[in-house]
BAFI-3210 file (N, C-alpha, C; in Angstrom, 3 decimals, decimal comma, padded with zeros to 6 digits):
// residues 249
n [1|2|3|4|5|6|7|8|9|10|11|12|13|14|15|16|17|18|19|20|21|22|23|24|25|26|27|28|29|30|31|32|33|34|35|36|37|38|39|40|41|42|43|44|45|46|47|48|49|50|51|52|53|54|55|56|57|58|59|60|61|62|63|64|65|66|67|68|69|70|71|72|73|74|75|76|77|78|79|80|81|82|83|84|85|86|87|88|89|90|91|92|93|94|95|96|97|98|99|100|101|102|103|104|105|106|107|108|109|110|111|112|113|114|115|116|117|118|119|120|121|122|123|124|125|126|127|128|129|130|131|132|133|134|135|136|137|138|139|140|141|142|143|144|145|146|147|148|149|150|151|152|153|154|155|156|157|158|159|160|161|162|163|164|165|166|167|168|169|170|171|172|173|174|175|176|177|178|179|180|181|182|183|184|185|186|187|188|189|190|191|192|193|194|195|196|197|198|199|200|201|202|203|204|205|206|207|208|209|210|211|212|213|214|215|216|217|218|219|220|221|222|223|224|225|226|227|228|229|230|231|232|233|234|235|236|237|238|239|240|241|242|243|244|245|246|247|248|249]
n.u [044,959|043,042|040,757|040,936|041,115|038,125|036,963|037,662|036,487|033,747|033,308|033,912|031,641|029,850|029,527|029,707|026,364|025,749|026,212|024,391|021,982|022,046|022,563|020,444|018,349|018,833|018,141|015,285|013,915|012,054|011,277|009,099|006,627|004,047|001,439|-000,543|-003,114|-006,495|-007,796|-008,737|-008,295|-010,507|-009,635|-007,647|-006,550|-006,922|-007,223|-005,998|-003,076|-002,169|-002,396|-000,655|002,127|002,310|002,868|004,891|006,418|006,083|007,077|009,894|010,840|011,538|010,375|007,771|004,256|001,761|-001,641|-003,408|-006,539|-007,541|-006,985|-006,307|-004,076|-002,416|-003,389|-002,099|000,632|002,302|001,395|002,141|004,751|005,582|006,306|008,585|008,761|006,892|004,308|002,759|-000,177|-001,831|-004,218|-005,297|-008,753|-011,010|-010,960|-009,990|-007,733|-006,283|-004,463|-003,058|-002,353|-000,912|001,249|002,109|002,784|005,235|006,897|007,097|008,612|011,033|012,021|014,484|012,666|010,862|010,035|008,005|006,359|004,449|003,108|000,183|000,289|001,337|-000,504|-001,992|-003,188|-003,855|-004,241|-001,719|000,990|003,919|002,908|003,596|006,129|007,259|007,262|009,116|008,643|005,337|002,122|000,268|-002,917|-003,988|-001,657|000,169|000,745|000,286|001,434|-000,562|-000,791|001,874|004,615|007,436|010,838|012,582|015,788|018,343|019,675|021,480|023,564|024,746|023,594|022,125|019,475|019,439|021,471|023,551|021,160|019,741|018,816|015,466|012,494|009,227|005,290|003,203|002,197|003,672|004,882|004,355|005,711|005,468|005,602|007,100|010,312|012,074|015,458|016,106|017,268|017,821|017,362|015,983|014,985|013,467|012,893|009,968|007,581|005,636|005,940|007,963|010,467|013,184|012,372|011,946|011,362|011,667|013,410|014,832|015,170|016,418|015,190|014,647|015,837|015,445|014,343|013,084|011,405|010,494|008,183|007,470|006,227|003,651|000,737|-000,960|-001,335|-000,224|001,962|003,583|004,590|006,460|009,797|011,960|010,883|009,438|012,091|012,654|010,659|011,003|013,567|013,619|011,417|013,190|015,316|014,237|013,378|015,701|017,967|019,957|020,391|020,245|021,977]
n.v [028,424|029,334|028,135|025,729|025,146|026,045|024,139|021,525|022,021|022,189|020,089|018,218|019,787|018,717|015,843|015,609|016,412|014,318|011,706|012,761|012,311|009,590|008,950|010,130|008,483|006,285|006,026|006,479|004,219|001,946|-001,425|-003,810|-004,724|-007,470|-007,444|-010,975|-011,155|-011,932|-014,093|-016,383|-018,660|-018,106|-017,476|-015,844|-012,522|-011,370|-008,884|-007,087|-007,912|-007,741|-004,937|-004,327|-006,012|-004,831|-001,824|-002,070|-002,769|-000,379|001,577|001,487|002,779|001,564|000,147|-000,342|-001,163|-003,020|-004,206|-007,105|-008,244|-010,654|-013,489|-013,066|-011,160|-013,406|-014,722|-013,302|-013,450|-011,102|-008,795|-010,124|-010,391|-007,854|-006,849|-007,592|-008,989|-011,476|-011,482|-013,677|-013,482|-014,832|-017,487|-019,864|-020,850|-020,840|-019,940|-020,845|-021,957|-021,449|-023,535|-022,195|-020,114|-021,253|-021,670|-019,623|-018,509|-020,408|-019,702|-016,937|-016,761|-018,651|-017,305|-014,992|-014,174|-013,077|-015,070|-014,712|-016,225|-016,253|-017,065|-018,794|-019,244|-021,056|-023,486|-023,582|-024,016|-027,142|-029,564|-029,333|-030,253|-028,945|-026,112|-026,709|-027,337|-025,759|-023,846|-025,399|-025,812|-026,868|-026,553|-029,189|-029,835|-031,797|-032,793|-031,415|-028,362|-026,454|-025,916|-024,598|-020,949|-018,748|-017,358|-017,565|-018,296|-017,720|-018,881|-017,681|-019,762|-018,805|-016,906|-015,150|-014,769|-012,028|-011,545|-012,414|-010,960|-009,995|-010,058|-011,680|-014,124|-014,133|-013,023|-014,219|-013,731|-015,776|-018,116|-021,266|-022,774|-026,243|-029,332|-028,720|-030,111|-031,387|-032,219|-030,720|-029,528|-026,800|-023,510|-022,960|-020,206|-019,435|-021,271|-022,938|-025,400|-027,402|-028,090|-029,072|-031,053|-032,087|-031,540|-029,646|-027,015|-025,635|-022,024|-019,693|-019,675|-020,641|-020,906|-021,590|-021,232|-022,219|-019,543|-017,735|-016,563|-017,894|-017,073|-018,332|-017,422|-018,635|-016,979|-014,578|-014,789|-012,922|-009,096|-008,620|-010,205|-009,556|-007,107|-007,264|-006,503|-008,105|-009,517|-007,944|-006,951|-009,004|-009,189|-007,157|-007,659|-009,575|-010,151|-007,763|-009,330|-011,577|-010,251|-008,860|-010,877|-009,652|-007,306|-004,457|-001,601]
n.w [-020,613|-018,466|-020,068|-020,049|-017,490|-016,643|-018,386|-016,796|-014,522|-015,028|-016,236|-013,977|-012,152|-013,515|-013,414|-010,935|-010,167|-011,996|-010,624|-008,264|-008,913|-009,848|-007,180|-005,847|-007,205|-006,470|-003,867|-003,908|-005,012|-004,570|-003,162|-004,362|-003,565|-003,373|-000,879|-000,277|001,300|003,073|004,099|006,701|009,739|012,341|014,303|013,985|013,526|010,641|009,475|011,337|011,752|008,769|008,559|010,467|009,630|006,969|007,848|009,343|006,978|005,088|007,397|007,351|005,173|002,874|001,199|-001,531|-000,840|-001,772|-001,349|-001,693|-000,813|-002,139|-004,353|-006,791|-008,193|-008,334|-011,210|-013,414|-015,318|-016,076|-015,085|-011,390|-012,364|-012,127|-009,523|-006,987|-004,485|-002,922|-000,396|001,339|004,036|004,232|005,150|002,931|002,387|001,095|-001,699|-004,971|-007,129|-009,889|-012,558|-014,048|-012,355|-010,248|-011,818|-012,464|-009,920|-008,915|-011,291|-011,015|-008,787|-008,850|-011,165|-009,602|-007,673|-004,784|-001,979|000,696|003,466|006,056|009,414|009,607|006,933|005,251|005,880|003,284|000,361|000,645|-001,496|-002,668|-004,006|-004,682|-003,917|-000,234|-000,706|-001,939|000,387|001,957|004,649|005,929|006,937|008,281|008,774|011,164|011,513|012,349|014,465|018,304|021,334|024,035|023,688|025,074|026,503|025,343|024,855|021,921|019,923|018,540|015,335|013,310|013,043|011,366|009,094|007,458|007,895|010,820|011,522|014,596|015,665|019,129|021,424|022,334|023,909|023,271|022,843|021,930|019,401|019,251|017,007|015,774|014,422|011,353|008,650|005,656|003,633|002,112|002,376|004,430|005,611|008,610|010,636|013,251|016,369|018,700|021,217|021,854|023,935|023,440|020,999|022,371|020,960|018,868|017,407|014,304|013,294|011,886|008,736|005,375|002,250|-000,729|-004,275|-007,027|-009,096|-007,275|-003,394|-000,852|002,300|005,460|007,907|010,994|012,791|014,261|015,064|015,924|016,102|018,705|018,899|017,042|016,961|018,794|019,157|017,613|016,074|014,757|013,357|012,188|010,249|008,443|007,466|006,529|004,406|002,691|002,119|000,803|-001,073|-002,829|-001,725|000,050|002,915|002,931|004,701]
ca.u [044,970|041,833|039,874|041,528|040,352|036,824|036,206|037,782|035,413|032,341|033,120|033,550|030,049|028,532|029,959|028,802|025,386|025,296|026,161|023,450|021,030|022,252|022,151|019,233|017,359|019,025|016,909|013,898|013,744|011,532|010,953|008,179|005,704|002,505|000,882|-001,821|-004,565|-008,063|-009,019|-007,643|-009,089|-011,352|-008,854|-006,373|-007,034|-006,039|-006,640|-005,258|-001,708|-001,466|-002,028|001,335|002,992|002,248|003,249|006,386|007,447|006,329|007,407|011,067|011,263|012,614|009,181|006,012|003,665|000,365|-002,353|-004,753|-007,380|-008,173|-005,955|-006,483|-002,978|-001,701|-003,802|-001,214|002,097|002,779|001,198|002,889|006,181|005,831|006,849|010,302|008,672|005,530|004,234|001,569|-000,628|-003,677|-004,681|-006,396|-008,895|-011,709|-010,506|-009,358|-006,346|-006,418|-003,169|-002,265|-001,806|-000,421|002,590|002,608|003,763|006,159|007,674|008,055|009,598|012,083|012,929|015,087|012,381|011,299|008,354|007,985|005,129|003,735|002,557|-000,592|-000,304|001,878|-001,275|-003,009|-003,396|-003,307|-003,689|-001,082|002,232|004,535|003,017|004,569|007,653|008,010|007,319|010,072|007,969|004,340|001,424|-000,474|-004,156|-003,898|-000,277|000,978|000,056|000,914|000,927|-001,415|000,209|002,711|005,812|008,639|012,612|013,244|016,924|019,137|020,283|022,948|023,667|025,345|022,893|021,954|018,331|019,706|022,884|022,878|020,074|019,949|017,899|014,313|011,274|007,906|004,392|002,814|001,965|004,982|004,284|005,451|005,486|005,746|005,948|008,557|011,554|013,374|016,426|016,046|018,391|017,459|017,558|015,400|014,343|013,555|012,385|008,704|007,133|004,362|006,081|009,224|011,480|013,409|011,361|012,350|010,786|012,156|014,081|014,562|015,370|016,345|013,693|015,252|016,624|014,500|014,290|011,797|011,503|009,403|008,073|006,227|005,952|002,202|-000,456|-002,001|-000,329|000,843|002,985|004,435|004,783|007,923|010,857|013,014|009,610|009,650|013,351|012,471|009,910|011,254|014,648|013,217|011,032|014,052|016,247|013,593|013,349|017,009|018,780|020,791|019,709|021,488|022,296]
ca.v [027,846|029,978|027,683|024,351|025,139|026,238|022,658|021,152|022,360|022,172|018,409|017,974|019,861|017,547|014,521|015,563|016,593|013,043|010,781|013,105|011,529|008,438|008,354|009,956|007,187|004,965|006,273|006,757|003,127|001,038|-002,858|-003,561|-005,849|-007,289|-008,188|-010,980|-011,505|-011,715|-015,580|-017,151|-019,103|-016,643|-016,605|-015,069|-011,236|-010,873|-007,414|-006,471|-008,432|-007,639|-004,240|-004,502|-006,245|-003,536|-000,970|-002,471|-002,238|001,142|002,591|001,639|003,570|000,757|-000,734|-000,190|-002,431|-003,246|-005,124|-008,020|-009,569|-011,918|-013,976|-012,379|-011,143|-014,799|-014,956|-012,389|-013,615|-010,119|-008,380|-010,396|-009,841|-006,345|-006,981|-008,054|-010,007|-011,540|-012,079|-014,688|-013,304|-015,574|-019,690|-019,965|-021,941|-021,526|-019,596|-021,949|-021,584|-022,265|-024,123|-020,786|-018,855|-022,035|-021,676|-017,971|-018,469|-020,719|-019,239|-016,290|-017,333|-019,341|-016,087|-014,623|-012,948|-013,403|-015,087|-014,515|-016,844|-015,561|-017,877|-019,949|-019,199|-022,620|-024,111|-023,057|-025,469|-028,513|-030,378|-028,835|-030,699|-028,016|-025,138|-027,314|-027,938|-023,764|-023,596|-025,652|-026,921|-026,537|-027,155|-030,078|-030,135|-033,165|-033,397|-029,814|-027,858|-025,937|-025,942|-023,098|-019,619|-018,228|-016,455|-018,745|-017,607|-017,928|-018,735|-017,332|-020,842|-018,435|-015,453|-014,526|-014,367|-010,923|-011,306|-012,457|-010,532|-009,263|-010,179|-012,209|-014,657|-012,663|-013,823|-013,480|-014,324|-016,267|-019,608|-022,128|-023,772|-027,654|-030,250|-028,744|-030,980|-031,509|-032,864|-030,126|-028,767|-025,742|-023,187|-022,541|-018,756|-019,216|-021,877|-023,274|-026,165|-027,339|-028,930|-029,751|-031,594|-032,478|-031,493|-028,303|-026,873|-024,261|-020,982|-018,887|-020,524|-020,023|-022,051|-021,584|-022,119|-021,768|-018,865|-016,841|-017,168|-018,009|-017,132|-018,648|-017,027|-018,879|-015,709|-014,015|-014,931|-011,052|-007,900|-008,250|-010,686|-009,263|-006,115|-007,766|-005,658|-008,238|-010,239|-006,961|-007,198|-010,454|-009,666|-005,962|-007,980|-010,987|-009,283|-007,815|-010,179|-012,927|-009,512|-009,070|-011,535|-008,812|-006,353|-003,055|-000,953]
ca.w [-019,268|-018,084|-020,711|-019,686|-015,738|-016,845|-018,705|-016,156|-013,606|-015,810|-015,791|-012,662|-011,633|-014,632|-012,140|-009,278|-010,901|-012,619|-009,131|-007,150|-010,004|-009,346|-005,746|-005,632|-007,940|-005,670|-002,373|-004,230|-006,067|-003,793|-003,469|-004,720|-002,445|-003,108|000,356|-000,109|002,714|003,086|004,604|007,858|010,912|012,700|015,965|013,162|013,275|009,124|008,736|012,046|011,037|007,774|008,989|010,925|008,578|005,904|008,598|009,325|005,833|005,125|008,660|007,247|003,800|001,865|000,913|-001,393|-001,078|-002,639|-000,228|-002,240|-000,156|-002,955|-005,464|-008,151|-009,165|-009,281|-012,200|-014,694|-014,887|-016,363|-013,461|-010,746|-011,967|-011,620|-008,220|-006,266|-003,561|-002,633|001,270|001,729|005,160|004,370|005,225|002,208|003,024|000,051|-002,626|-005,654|-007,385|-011,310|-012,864|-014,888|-011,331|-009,325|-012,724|-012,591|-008,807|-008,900|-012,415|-010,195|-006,834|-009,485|-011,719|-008,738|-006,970|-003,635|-001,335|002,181|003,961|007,359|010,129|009,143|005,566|004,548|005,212|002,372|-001,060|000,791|-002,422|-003,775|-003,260|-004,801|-002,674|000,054|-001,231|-002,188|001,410|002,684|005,312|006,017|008,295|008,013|009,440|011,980|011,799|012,803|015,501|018,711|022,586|024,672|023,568|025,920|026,352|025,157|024,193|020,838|019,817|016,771|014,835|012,892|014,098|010,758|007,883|007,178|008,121|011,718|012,250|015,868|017,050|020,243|022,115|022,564|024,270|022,345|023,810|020,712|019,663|019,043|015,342|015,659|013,275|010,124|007,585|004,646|003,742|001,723|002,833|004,971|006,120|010,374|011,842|014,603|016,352|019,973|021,810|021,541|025,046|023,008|020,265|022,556|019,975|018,822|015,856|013,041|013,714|010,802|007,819|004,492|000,934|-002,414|-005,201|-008,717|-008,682|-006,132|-002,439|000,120|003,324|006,161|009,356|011,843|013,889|013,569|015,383|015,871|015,884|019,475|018,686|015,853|017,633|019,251|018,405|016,871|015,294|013,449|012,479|011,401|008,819|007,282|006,879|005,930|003,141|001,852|001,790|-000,294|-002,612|-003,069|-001,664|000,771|003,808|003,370|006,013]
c.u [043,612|040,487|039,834|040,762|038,481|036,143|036,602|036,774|033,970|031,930|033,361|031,999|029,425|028,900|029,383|027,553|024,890|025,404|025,076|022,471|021,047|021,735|020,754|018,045|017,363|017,699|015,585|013,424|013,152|011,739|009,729|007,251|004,371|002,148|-000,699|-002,499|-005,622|-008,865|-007,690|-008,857|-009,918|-010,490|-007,383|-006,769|-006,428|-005,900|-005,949|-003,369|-001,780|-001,481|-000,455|002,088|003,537|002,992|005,021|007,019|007,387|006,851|009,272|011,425|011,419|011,767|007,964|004,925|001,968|-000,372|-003,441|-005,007|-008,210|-006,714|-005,636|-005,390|-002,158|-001,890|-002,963|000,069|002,690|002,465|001,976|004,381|006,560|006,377|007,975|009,569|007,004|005,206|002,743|001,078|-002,180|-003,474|-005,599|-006,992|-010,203|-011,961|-009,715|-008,671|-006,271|-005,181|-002,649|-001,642|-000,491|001,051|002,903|003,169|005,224|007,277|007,877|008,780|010,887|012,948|013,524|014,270|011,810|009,372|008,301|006,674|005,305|002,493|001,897|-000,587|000,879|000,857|-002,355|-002,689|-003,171|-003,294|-002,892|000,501|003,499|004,410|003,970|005,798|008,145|007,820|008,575|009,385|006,541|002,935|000,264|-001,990|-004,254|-002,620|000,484|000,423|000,768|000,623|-000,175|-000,418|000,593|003,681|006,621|010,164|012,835|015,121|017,493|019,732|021,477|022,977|025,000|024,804|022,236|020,297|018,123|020,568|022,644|021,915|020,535|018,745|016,963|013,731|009,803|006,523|003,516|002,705|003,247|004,568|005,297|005,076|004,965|006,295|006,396|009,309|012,117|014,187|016,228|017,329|017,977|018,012|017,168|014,797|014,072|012,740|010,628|008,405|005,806|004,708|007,302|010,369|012,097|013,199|012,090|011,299|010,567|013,383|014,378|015,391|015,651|015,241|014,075|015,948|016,642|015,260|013,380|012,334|010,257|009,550|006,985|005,750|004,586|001,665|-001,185|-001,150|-000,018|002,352|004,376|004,872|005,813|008,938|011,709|011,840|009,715|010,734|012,902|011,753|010,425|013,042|014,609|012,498|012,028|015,068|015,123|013,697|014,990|017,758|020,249|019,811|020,685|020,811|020,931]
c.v [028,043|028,766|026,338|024,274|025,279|024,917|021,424|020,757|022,133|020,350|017,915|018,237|018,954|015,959|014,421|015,668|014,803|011,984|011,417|012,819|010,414|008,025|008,662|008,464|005,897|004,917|006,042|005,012|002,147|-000,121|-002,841|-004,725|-006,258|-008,480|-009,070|-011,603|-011,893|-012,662|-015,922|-017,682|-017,738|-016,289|-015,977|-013,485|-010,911|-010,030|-007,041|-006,844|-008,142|-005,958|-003,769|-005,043|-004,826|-002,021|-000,958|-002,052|-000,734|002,244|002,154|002,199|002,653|-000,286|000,050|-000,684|-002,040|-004,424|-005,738|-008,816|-010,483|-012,482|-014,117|-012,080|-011,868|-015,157|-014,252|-013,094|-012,245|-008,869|-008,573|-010,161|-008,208|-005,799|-007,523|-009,663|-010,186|-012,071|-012,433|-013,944|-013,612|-017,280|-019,452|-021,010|-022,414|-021,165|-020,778|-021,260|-022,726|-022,604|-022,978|-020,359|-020,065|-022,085|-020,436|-017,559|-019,079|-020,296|-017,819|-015,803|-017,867|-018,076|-015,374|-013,645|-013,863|-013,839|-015,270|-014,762|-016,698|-016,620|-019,295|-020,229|-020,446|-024,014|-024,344|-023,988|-026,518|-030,209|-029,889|-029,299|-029,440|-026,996|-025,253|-026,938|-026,205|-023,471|-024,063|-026,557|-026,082|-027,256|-027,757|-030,101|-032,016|-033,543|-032,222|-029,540|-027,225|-026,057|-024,697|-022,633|-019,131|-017,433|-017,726|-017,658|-018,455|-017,931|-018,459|-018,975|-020,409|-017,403|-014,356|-014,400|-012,747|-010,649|-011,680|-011,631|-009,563|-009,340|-011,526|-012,798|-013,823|-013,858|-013,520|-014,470|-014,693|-017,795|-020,823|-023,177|-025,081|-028,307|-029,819|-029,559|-030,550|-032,162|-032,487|-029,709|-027,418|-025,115|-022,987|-021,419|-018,986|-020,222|-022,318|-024,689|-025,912|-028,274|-029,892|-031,051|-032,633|-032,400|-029,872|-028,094|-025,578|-023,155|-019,797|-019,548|-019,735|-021,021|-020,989|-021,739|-021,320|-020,617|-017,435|-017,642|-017,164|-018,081|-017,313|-018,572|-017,588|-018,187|-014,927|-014,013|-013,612|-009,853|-007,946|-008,883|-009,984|-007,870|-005,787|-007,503|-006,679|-009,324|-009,077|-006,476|-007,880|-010,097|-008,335|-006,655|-009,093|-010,782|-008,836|-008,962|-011,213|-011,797|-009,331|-009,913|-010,799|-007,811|-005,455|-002,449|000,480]
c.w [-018,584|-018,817|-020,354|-018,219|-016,191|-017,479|-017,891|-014,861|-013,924|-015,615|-014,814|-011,670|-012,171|-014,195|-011,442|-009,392|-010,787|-011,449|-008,089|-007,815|-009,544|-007,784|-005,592|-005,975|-006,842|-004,670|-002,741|-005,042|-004,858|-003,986|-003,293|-004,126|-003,026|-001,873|000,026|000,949|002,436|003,212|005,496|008,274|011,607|014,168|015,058|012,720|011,637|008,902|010,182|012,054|009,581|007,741|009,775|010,217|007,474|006,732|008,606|007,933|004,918|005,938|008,200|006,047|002,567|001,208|-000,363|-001,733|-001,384|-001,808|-001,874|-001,252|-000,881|-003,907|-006,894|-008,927|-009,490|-010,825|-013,589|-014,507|-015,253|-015,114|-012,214|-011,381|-012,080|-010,109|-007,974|-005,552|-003,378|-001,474|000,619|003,313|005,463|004,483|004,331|002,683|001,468|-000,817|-003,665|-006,506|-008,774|-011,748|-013,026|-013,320|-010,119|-010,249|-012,243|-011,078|-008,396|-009,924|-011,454|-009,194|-008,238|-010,451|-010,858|-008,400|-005,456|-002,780|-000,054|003,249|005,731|008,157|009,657|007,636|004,679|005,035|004,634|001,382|-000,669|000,022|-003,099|-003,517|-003,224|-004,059|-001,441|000,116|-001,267|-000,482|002,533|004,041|005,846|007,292|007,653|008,989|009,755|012,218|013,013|013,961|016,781|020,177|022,731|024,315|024,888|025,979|026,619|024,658|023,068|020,652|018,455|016,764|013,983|012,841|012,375|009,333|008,616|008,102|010,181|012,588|013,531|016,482|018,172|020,754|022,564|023,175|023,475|022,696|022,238|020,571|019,005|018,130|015,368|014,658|012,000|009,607|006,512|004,795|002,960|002,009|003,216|005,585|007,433|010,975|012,497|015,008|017,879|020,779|022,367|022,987|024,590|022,030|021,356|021,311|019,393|017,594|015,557|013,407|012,297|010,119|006,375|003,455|000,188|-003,358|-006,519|-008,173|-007,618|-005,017|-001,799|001,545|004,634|007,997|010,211|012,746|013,720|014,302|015,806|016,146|017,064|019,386|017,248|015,867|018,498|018,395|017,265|016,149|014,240|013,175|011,398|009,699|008,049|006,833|005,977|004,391|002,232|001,166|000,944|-001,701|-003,344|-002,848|-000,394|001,972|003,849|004,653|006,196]
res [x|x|x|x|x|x|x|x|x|x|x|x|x|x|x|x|x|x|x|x|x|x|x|x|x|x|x|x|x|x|x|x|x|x|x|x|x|x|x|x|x|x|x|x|x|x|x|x|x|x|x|x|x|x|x|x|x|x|x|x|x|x|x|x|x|x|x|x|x|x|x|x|x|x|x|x|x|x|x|x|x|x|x|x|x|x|x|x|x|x|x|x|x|x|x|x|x|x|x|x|x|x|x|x|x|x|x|x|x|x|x|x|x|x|x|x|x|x|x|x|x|x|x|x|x|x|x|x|x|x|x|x|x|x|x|x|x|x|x|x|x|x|x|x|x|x|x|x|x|x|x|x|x|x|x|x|x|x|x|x|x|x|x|x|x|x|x|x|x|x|x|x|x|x|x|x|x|x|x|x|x|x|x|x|x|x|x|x|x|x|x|x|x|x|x|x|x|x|x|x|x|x|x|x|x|x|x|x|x|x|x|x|x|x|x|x|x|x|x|x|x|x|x|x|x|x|x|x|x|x|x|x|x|x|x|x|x|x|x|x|x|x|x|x|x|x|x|x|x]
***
């Protein structure tokens, strides 16, 4: 009986043991980011936003990300998928982009991982139709564009995706991105009426793309803006969710 309780117990510690392994691994198992930057307009502070960006997702644990201010690790496809998710926080404007890396992006946004484009940076490859199209909708030089920056109220469009849940009509002093162009199917979190465009424009969205997802924030323009409490919901949920597909708790 004495021997029966003692292996009893033994396997039970070697349980509990083996699930505090587990969980641990869990906590400790990052998503794996690579942030790239390093060309905008010159009224686009890049390192001071991708500074906050990068902040944001290290000031919540659940991040660890890798900064390129060049486009260099498009070029591996074995490299890039060493990563979950990939944030765009550059307008390329004259960096060129060889077929191999323009495949090795879309092959992995489509293998279920995740791409998360930041303000000006959908309009970067503007010969590139597919970029585009992985963008969902993008900004056209001469088409696009925005009133004077202000303080406008953003509105939740569904108040029940993960990367929205709970939040609530905010105000955020920033520039109001209209006329993005496209015509793929988008899903609409956030969006609000444009005085400039007359029309109520997408703000934050997000697509499918094979078996990845993409998610697109027109929220940015310099770290004050993005310094707005639920602007930085937006992008540490938004990040996750293109890397997983979920926002745990």
């Amino acid at each position: 009986m004495r021997r029966l309780v003692l292996i009893v117990a033994l396997a039970g510690l070697a349980l509990f043991f083996w699930n505090s392994t587990i969980r641990a691994e869990e906590m400790t198992t990052k998503i794996k980011v690579l942030l790239i930057t390093g060309d905008d307009v010159d009224v686009h502070p890049w390192k001071e936003t991708t500074a906050a960006v990068r902040k944001i997702l290290v000031d919540s644990g659940k991040f660890d990300v890798q900064v390129s201010e060049d486009l260099t690790p498009l070029e591996s496809d074995k490299g890039l998928n060493a990563y979950d998710v990939l944030v765009l926080n550059r307008f390329n404007r004259k960096a060129p982009l060889s077929d191999a890396a323009k495949k090795n992006l879309l092959d992995f946004v489509r293998g279920d991982k995740g791409f998360f484009v930041q303000h000006l940076a959908s309009a970067s490859f503007s010969d590139w139709d597919d970029f585009g199209k992985l963008c969902g909708r993008h900004w056209v030089m001469g088409k696009s564009g925005h009133g004077p920056r202000n303080v406008f109220t953003a509105k939740i469009a569904d108040e029940k995706h993960p990367i929205t849940a709970c939040l609530k009509g905010f105000q955020v002093d920033d520039e109001l991105y209209a006329k993005l162009q496209g015509a793929e199917p988008i899903n609409v979190l956030i969006e609000t009426y444009s005085d400039w465009s007359k029309k109520t424009e997408p703000l934050v969205f997000w697509l499918p793309y094979g078996q990845g997802r993409v998610v697109h924030n027109a929220f940015g323009h310099d770290a004050k803006a993005i310094a707005t409490p639920e602007v930085t919901t937006i992008i540490a949920r938004g990040v996750e969710w293109a890397a997983t597909g979920k926002v745990a708790n």
